[in-house]
Backbone as JSON, one array per atom type, in Angstrom:
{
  "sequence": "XXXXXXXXXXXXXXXXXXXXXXXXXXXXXXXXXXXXXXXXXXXXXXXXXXXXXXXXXXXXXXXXXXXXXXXXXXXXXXXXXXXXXXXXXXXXXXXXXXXXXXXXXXXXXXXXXXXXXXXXXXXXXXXX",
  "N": [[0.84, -1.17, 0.0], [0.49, 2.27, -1.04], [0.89, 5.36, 0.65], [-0.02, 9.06, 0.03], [0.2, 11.9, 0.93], [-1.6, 15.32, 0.63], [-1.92, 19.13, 0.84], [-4.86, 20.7, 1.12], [-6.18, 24.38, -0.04], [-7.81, 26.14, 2.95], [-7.53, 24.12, 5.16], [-7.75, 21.45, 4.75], [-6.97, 18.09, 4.34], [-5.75, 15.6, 1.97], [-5.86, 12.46, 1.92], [-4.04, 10.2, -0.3], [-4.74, 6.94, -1.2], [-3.43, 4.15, -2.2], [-3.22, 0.63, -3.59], [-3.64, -1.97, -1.02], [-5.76, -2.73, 1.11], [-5.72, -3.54, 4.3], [-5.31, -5.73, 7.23], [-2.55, -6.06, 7.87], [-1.43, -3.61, 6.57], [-3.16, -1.83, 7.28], [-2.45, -0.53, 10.21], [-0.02, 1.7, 9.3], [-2.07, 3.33, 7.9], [-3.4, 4.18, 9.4], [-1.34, 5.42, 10.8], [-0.46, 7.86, 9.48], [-2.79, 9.45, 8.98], [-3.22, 9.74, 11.99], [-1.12, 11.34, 12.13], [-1.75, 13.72, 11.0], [-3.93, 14.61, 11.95], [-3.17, 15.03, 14.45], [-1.34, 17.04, 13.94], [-3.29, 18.99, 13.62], [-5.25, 18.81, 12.04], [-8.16, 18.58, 11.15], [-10.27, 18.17, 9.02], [-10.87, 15.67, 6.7], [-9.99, 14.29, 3.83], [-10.02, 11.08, 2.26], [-8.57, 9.76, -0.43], [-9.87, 6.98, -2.09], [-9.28, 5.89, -5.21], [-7.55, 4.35, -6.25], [-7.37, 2.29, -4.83], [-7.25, -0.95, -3.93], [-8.24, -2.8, -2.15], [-10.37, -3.37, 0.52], [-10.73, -4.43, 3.88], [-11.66, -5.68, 7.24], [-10.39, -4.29, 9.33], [-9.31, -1.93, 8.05], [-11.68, -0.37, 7.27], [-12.5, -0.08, 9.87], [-10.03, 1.91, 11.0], [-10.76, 3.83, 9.19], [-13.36, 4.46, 10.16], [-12.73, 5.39, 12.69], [-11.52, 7.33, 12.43], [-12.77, 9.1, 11.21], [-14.62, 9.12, 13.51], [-12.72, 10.62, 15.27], [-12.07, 13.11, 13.68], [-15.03, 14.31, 14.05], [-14.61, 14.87, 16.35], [-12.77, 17.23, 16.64], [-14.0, 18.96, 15.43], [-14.56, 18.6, 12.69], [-14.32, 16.71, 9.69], [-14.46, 13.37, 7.9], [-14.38, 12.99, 4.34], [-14.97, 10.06, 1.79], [-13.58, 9.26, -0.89], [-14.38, 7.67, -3.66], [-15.06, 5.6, -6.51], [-14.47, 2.57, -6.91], [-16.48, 0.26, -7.48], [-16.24, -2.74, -6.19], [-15.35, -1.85, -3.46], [-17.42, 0.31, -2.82], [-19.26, -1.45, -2.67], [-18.99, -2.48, -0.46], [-18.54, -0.66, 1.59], [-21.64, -0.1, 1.31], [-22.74, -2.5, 2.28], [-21.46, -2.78, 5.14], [-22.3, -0.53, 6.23], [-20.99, 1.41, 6.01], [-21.53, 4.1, 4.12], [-22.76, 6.16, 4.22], [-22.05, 7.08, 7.07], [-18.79, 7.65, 6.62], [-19.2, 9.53, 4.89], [-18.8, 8.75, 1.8], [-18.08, 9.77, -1.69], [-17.72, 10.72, -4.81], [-15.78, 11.4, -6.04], [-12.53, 13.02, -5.41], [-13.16, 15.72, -5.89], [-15.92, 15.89, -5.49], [-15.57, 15.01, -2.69], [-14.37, 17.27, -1.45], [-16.32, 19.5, -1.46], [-18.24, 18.08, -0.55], [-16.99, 17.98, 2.3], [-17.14, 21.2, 2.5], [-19.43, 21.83, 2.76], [-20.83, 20.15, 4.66], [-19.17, 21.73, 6.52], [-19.94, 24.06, 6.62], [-23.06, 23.87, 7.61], [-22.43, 22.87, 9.94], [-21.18, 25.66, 11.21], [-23.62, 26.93, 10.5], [-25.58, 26.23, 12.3], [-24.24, 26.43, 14.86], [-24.07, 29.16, 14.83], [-27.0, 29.37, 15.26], [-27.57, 28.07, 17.74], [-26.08, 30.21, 19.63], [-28.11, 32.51, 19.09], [-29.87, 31.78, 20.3]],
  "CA": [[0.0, 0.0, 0.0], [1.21, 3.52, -1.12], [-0.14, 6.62, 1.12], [0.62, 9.95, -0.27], [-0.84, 13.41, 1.24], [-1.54, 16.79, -0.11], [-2.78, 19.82, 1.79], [-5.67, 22.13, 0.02], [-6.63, 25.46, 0.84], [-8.53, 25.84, 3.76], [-6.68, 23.45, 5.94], [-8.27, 20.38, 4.39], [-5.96, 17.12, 3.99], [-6.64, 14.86, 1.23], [-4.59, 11.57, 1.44], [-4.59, 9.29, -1.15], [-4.28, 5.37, -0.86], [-3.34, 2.95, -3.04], [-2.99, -0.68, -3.49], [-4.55, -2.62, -0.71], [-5.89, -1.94, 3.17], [-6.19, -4.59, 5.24], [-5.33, -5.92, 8.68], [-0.99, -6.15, 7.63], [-0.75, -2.43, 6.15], [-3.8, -0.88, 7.94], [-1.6, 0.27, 10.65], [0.33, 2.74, 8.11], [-2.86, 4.29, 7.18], [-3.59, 4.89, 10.94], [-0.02, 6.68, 11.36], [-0.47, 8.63, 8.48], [-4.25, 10.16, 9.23], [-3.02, 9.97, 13.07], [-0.12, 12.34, 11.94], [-2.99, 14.94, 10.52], [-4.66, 15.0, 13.4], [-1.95, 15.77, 15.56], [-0.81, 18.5, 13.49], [-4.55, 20.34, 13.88], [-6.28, 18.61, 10.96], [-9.63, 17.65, 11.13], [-11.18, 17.85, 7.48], [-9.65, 15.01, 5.79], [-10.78, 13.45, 2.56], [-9.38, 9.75, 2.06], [-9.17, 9.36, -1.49], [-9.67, 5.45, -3.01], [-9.0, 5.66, -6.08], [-6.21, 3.38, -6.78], [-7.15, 1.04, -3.96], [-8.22, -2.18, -4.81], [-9.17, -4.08, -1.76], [-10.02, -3.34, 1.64], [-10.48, -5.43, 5.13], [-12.74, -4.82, 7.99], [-9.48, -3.44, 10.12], [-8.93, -0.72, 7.06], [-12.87, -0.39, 7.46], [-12.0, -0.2, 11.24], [-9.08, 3.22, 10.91], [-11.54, 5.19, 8.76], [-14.7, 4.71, 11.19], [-12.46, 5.49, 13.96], [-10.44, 8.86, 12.14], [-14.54, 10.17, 11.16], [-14.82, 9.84, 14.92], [-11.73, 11.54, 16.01], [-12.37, 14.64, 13.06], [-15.97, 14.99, 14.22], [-14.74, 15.48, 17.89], [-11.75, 18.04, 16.42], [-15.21, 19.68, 14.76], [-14.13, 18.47, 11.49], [-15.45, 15.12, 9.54], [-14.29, 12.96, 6.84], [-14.75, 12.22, 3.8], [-13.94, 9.33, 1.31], [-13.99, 9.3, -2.75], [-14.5, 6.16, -3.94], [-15.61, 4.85, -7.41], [-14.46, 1.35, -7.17], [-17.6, -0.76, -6.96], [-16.28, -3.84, -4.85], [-15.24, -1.29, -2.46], [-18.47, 0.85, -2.88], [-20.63, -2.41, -2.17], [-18.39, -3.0, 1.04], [-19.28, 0.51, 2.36], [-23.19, 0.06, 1.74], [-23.21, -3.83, 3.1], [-20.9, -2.67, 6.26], [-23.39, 0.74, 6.87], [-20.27, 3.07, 6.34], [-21.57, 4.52, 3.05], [-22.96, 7.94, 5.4], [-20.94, 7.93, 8.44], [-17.86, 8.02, 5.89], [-19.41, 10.62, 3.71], [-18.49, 8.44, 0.52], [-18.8, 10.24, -2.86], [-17.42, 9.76, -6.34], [-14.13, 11.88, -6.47], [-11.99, 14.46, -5.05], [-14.07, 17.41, -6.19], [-17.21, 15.71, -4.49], [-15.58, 15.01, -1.17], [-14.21, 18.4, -0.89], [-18.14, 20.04, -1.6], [-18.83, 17.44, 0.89], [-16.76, 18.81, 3.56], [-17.82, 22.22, 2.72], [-21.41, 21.59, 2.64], [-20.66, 20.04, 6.37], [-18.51, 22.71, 7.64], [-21.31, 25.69, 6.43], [-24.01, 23.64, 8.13], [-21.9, 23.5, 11.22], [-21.52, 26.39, 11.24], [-25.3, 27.64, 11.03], [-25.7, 25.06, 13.82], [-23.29, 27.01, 16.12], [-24.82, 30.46, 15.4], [-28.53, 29.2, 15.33], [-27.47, 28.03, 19.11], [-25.85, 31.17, 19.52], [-28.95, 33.31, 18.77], [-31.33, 31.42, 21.24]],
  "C": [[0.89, 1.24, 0.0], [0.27, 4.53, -0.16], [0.77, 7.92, 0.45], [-0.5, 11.45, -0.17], [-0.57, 14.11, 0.4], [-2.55, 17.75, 0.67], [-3.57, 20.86, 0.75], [-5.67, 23.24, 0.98], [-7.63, 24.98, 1.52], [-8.78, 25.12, 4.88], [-7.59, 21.82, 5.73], [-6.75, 19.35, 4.06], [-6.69, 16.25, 3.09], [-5.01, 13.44, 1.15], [-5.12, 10.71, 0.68], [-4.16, 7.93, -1.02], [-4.58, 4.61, -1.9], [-2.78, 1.67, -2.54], [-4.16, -1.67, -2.12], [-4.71, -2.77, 1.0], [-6.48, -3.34, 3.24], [-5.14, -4.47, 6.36], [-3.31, -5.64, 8.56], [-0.84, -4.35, 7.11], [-1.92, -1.18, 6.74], [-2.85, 0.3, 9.41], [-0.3, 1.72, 10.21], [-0.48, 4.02, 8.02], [-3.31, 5.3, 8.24], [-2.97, 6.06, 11.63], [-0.29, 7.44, 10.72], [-1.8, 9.45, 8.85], [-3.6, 10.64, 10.86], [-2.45, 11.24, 12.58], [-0.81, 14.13, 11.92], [-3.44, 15.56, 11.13], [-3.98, 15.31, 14.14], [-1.04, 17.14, 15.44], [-1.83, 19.98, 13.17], [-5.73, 19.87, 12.77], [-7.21, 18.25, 10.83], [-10.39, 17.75, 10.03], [-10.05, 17.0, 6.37], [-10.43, 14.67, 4.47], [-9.66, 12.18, 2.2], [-9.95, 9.32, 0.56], [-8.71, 7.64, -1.97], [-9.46, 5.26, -3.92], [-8.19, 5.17, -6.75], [-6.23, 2.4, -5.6], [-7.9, -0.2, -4.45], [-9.12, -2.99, -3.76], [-9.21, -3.41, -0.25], [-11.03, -3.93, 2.74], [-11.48, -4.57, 6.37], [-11.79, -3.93, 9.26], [-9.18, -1.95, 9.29], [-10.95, 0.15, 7.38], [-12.83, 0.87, 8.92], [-11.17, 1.43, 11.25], [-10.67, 3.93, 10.46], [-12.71, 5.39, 9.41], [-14.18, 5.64, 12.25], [-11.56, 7.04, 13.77], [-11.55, 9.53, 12.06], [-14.81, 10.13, 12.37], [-14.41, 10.72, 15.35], [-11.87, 13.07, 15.37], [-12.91, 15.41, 13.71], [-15.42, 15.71, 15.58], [-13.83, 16.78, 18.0], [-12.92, 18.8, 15.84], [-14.87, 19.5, 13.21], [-14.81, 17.12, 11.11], [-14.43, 14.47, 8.42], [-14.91, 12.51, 5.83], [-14.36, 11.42, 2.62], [-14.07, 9.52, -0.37], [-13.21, 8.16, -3.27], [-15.38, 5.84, -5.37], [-15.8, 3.58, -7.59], [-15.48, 0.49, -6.82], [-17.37, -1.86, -6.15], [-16.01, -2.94, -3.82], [-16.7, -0.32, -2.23], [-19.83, -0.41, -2.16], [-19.93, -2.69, -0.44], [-19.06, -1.95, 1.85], [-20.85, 0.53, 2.4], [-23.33, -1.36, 2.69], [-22.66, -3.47, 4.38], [-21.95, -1.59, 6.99], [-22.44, 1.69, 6.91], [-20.55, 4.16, 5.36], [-21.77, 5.96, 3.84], [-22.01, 7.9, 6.13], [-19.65, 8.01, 7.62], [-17.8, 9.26, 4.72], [-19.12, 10.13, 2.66], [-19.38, 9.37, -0.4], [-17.38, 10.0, -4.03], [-16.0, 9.73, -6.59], [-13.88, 12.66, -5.43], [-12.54, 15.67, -4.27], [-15.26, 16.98, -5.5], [-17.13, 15.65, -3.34], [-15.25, 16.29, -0.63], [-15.55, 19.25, -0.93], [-18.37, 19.01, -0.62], [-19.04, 18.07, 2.18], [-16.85, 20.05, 3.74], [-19.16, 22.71, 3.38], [-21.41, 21.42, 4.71], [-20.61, 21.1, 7.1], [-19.2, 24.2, 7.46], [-22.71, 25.06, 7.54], [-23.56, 23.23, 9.37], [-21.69, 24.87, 12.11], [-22.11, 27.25, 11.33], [-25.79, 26.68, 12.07], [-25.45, 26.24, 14.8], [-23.95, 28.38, 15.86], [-26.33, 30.37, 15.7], [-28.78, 29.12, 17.27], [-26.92, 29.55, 19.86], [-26.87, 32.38, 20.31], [-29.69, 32.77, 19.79], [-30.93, 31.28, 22.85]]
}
């Protein structure tokens, strides 16, 4: 498995993963997102697009990094085309709590979309 970040504007991380997540290289993916988070990052986007296969421990990291975001007030989300991996996320139930969408450009409008309606959250409470 290859991991390889890139930071966008706006303090978004987008790492990308290739080859193949499971229980032997999941730990990797853990350090690598951990790292993110420790350096202030909480809007990640985990892109799939060159992964081929992944394990209910790889499953396992990305449930458990969309926890750690939300609690940094941030979220993740994943971009995923590959259909065996696409059917894993609806049969497992992570297709929502992972935010999956198609590409890139959809997960980042994802985490926008989120972090505006967080946002009117926090002043709506605010106001009352």
């Amino acid at each position: 498995m290859r991991i390889r970040t890139e930071h966008l504007d706006g303090g978004t991380c987008v790492c990308h993963v290739s080859g193949e997540l499971d229980a032997y290289t999941a730990p990797d993916l853990r350090d690598a997102l951990n790292e993110e988070l420790g350096q202030g990052v909480c809007w990640i986007i985990v892109d799939l697009d060159e992964l081929t296969y992944v394990d209910s421990t790889g499953l396992g990291i990305l449930v458990e990094t969309a926890k750690r975001c939300r609690q940094a007030g941030g979220d993740v989300a994943v971009a995923c085309e590959r259909r065996n991996l696409l059917r894993i996320f609806h049969i497992s139930g992570t297709h929502e709590i992972l935010n999956v969408v198609g590409d890139v450009d959809a997960a980042q409008a994802r985490l926008q979309q989120l972090e505006q309606a967080r946002s009117q959250d926090a002043e709506d409470e605010e106001a009352t």
